[in-house]
C-alpha positions in Angstrom: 0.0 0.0 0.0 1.7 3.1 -1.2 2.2 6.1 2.1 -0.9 8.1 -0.1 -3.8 5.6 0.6 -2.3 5.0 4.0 -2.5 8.2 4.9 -5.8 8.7 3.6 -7.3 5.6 5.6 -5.4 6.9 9.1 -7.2 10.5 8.6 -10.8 8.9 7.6 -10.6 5.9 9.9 -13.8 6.3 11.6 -15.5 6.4 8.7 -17.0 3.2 9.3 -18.0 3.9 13.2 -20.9 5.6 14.0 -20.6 9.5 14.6 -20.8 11.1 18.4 -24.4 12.3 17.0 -25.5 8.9 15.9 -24.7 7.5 19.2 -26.7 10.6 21.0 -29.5 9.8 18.8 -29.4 6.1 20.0 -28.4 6.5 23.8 -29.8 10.3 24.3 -33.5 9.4 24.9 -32.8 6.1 27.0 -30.4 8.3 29.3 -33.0 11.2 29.2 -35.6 9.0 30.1 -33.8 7.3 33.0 -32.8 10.9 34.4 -36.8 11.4 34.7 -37.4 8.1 36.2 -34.4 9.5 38.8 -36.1 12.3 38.9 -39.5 11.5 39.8 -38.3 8.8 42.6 -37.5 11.7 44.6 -40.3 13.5 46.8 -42.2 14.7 43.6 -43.9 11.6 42.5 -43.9 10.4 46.2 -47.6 8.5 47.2 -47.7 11.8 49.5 -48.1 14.3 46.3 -49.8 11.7 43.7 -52.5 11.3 46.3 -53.8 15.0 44.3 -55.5 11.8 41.9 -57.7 11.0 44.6 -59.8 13.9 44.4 -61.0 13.5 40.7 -61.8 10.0 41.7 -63.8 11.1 44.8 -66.0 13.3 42.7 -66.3 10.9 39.5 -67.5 7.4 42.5 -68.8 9.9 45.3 -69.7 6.3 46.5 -66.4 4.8 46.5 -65.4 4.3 50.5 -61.6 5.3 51.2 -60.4 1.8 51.1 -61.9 1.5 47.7 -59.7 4.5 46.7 -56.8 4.0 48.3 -56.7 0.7 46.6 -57.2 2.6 42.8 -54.4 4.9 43.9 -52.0 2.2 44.7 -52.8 0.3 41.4 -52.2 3.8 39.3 -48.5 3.9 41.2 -47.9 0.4 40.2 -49.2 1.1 36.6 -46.4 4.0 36.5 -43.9 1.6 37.3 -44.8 -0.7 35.0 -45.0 2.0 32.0 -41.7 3.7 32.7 -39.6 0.8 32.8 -41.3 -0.3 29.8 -40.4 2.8 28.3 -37.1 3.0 29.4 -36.5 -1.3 28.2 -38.0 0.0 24.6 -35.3 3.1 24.6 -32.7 0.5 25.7 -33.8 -2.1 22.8 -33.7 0.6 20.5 -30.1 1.4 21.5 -28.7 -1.8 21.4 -30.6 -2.8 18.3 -28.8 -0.3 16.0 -25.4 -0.2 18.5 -22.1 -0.2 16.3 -20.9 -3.2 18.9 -22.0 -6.2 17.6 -22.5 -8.3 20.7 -25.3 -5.4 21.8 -27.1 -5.8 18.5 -26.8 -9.7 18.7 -28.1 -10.0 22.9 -30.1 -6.7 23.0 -33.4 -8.3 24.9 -31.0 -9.8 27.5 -29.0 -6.5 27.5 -31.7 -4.4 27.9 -33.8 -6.5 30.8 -30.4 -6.6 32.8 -30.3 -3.2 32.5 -33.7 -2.1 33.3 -33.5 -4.4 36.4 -30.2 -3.1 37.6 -31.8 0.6 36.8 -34.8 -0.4 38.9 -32.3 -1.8 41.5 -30.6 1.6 41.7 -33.7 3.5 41.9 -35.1 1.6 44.5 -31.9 2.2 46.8 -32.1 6.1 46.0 -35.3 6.3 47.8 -34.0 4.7 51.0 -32.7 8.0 51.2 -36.1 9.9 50.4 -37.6 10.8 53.9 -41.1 10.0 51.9 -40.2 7.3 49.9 -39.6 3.8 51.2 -37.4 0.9 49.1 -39.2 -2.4 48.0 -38.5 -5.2 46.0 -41.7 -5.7 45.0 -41.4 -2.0 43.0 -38.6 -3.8 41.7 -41.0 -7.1 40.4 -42.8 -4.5 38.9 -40.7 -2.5 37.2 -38.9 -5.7 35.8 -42.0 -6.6 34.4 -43.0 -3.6 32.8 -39.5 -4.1 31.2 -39.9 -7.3 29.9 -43.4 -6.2 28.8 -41.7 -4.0 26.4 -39.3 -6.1 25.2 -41.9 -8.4 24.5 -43.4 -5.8 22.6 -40.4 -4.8 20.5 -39.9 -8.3 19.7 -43.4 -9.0 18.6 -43.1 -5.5 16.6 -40.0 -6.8 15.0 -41.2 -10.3 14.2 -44.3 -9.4 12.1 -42.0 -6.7 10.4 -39.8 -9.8 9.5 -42.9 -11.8 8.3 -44.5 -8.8 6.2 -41.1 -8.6 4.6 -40.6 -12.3 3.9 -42.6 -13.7 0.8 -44.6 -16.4 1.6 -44.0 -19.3 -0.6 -46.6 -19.3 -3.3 -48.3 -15.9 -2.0 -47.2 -13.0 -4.1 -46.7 -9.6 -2.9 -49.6 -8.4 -4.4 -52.0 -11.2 -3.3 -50.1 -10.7 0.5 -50.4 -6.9 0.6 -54.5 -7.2 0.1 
């Protein structure tokens, strides 16, 4: 190889890798997302201020006793849970799906529910220091999950986008797109 193309491959040799802004497009809404799940295990989504949801449901089942209530709360909590580590297990597939490193792309379900879990592991231990916040494991059932919900989803979403591009033997495109 002649010092010319040598030099030229040494000055474009990232060409191949993905840019600094690919990766932020990739990585930048998992890591924003996870900063709001951070965020809102501190006071501000505490039972203490979400209880504010209580009120609507007072006046839409005036009947409803307390108990009744209470219980609705707690399952709209648990719903959150579930939700944002779905989100945050989608955001991860999507990372790992398109990563440059080929053993992300290859094991990005396992990837991603190892890191949700580890996430929700984290979060969990930040509010054993909330004074109204209190750790469980059970949050951190939930939150798994809601992250292996959304795997399961991606997976699914990815499968029939496999099958819809596959021809079916003796089905032609036409015949499969009617």
């Amino acid at each position: 190889m002649d010092e010319e193309k040598l030099r030229i491959r040494v000055e474009n040799g990232n060409q191949g890798r993905p840019s600094q802004r690919n990766r932020l497009r990739r990585y930048g809404p998992m890591v924003v997302w996870a900063a709001l799940i951070f965020i809102g295990s501190g006071d501000v989504l505490s039972g203490s201020h979400t209880s504010v949801l209580l009120r609507p449901l007072r006046w839409l089942f005036p009947g409803a006793s307390l108990e009744t209530l209470t219980l609705v709360h707690l399952l709209i909590r648990k719903a959150g849970h579930l939700t944002e580590y779905a989100i945050l297990a989608i955001l991860a597939a999507r990372a790992f799906r398109t990563s440059s490193r080929a053993v992300l792309r290859t094991h990005w379900f396992w990837l991603s529910l190892i890191l949700v879990s580890a996430y929700s592991l984290s979060d969990e231990f930040h509010q054993m220091f909330v004074p109204t916040r209190g750790a469980s494991i059970r949050d951190t059932v939930i939150d798994t999950v809601g992250g292996l919900c959304g795997l399961v989803l991606v997976w699914l979403w990815r499968r029939r986008a496999k099958r819809n591009k596959t021809p079916r033997p003796g089905v032609s495109k036409a015949t499969a797109a009617a």
